[in-house]
C-alpha positions in Angstrom: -12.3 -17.6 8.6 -12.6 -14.8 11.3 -9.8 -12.6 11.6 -9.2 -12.0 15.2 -5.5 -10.3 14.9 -3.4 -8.8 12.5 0.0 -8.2 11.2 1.2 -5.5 8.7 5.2 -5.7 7.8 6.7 -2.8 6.8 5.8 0.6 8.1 6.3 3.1 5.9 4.1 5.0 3.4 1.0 2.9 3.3 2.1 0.6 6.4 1.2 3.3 9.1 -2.1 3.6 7.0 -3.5 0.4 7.1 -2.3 -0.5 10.2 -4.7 2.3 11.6 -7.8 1.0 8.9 -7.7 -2.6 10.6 -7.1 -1.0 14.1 -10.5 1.2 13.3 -12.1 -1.6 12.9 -11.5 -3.0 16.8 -9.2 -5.9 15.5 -6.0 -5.7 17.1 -2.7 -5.5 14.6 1.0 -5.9 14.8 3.3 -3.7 13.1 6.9 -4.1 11.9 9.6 -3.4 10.9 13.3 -3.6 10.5 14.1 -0.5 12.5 12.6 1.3 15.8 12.5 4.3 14.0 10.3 2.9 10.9 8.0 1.7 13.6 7.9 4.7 15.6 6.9 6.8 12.3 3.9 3.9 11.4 3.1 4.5 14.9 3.1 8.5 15.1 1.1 8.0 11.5 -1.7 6.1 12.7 -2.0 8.3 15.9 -1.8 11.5 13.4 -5.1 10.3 11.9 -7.0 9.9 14.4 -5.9 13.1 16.6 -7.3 15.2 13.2 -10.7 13.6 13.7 -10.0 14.6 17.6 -9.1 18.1 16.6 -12.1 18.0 14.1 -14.4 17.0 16.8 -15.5 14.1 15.9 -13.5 11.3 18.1 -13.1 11.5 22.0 -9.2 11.8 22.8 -9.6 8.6 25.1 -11.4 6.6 22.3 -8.1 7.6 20.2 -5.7 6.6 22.7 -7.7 3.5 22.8 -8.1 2.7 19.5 -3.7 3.4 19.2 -3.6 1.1 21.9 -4.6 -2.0 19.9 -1.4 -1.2 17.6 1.7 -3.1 18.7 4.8 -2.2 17.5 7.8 -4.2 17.0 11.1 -4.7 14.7 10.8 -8.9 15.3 8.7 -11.5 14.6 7.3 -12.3 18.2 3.6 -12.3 18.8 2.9 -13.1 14.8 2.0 -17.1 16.3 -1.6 -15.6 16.8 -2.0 -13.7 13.6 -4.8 -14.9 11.0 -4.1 -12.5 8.4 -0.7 -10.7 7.8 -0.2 -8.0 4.9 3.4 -7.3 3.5 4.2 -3.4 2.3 7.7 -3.5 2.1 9.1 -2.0 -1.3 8.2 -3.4 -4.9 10.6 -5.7 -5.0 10.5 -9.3 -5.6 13.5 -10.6 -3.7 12.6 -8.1 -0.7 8.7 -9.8 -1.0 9.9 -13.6 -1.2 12.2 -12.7 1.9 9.5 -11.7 4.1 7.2 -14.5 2.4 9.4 -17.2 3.9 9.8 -15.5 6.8 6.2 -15.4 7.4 5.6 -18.9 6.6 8.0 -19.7 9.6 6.6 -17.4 12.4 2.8 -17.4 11.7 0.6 -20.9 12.1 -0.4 -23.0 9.5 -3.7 -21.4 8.9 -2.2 -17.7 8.4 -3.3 -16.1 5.1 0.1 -14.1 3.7 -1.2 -11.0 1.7 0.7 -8.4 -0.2 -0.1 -4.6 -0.9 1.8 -5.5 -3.7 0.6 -2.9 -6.8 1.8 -4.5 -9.8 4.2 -8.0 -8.7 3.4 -11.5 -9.3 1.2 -13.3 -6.4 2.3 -16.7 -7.8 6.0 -15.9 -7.5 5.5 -14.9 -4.0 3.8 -18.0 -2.9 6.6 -19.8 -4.5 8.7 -18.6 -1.6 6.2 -20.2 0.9 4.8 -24.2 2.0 1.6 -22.3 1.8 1.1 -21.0 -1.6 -2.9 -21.7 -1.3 -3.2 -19.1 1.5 -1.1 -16.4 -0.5 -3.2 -13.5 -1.7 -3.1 -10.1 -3.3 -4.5 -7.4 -0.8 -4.2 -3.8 -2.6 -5.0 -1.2 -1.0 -5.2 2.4 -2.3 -3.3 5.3 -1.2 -4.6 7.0 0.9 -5.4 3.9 3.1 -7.0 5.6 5.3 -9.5 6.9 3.4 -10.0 5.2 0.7 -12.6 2.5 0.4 -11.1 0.3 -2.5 -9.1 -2.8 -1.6 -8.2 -5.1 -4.9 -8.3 -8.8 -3.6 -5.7 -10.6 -6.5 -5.8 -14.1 -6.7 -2.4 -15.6 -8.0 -2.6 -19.4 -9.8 -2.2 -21.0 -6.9 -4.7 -18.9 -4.5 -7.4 -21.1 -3.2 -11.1 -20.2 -3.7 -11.5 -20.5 0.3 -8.4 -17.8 0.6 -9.8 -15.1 -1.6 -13.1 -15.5 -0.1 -11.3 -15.1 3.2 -9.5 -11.9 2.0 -12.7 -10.5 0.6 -14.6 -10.8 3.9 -11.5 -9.3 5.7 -11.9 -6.6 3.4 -15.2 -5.8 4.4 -14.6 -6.4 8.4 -12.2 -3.2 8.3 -15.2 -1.2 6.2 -13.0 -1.6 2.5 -14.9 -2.2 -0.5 -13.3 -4.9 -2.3 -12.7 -6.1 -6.1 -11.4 -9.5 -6.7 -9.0 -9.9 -9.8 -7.3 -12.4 -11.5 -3.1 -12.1 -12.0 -2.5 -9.3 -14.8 0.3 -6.2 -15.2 -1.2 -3.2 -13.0 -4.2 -5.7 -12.0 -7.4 -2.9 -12.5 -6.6 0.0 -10.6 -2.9 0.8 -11.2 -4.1 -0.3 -15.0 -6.8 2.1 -14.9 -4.7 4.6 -13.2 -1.7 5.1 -14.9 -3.0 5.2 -18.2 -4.7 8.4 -17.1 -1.6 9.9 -15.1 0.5 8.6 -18.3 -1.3 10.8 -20.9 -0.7 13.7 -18.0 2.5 12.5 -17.7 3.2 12.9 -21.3 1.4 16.2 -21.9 3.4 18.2 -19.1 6.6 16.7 -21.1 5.6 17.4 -24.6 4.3 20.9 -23.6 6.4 22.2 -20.4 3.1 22.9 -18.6 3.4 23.8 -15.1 3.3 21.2 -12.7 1.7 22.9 -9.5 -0.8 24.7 -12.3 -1.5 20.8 -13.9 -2.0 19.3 -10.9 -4.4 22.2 -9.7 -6.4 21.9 -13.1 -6.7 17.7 -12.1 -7.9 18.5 -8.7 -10.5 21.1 -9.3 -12.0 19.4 -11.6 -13.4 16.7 -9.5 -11.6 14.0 -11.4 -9.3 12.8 -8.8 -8.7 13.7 -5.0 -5.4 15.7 -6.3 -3.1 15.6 -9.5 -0.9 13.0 -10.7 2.9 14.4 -9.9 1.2 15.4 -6.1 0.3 11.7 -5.9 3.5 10.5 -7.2 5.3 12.3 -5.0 3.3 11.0 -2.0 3.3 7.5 -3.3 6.6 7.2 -3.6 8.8 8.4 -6.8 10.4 5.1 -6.9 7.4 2.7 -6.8 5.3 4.9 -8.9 8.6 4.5 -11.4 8.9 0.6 -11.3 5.0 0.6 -11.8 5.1 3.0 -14.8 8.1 1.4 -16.2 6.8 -2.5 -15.5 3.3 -1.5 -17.7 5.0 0.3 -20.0 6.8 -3.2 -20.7 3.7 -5.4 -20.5 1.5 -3.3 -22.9 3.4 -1.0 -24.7 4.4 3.1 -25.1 0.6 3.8 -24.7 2.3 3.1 -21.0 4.5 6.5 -20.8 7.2 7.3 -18.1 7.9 10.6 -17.4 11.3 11.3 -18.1 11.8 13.4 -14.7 10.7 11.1 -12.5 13.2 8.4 -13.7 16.0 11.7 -13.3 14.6 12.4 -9.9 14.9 8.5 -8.3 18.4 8.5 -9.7 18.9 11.6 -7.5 17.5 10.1 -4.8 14.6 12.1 -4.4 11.6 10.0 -3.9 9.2 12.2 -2.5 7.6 13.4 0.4 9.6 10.5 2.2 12.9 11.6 1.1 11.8 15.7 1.4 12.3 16.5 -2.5 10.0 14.8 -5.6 8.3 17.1 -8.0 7.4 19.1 -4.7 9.6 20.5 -1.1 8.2 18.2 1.4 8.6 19.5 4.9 9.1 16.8 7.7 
């Protein structure tokens, strides 16, 4: 199946993101959500990333107004009767997911493959929500969208062979490398990387270590783009929690939560979207 238009609902951290990736990639894409101004920050997102390769040099400002251009924004379902592939980032929450599920399965035609950024939820129990539970697939991608190549294509019980294929193929149209995987807590990269950020994790609370100092350490050693509280912070405090907290549940206290980032989402401070995480975020 060719993908000739797009949908991404939900615009915030990653939404913005990928919404430029599949824009990049000359398909156009809808984006919404449930508020103007959620839009209008996707929006200003996508343009940011693509005015810092104009600044760098290396795009034309009319090729980035162009390439914006193929973004619609919009807080209601119109226009999603010519999607072929729509991807769900709203937060990690089942009920939230289902909602937009069956939404979806109302507004978009028959042959509409409903994916989720999901990072850790059940793909089957979102198809449950939908007439279509064939065409529901997992379609990770890893923060930072934008730049990062690896897109984890999961494959619930009732995914069909054709679907995946289709979601792998996607994958590749907007330049992504992708893994398929089968239905498992974490699924392989949030398995693979919050074991690592969980020994972290559990170091800076046994020892007091310095945050800003750890996170230096991590990054200038080459073994990840920055340090683990850094990321958490720009993923999101709260879905970095029910992550930690979900795998820590399915395999046991090798799994560690950080004690400060469950006192921090109880404040309210989620990150770099709220302004306050481990770090000042300015706006």
């Amino acid at each position: 199946m060719f993908v000739f238009e797009a949908a991404v609902v939900g615009a915030g951290t990653m939404g913005g993101e990928i919404a430029h990736t599949i824009a990049n990639a000359e398909i156009p894409v809808v984006l919404k959500d449930v508020d103007q101004k959620f839009v209008d920050l996707g929006l200003q997102k996508a343009r940011s990333l693509w005015q810092g390769r104009v600044d760098a040099g290396k795009l034309d400002g009319t090729e980035a107004d162009r390439k914006l251009a193929l973004i619609t924004g919009t807080t209601d379902y119109e226009g999603f009767g010519d999607v072929d592939f729509v991807i769900e980032a709203v937060p990690e929450r089942m009920d939230i997911k289902q909602a937009v599920f069956s939404e979806l399965d109302e507004v978009t035609p028959g042959h509409t493959i409903l994916a989720s950024n999901t990072s850790s939820l059940s793909i089957t129990e979102m198809g449950e929500a939908t007439s279509r539970p064939d065409k529901v697939v997992g379609f990770h991608f890893v923060f930072p969208a934008s730049v990062m190549r690896l897109i984890e294509v999961i494959e619930g019980d009732d995914t069909s062979p054709e679907t995946a294929l289709a979601a792998t193929n996607f994958a590749q149209a907007i330049k992504k490398m992708p893994i398929r995987c089968g239905e498992a807590p974490g699924f392989v990269v949030n398995r693979i990387l919050n074991s690592a950020a969980s020994e972290l994790w559990r170091f800076q609370e046994e020892t007091g270590a310095d945050i800003p100092e750890l996170d230096k350490i991590v990054a200038e050693s080459k073994a990840a783009p920055m340090g683990p509280f850094l990321l958490t912070d720009l993923l999101g405090l709260d879905t970095v929690l029910h992550v930690a907290e979900y795998l820590r549940e399915s395999y046991g206290d090798r799994f560690f939560v950080h004690r400060q980032i469950q006192e921090l989402v109880a404040a309210g401070n989620l990150g770099a979207k709220t302004g306050k995480g481990f770090y000042e975020h300015g706006n």
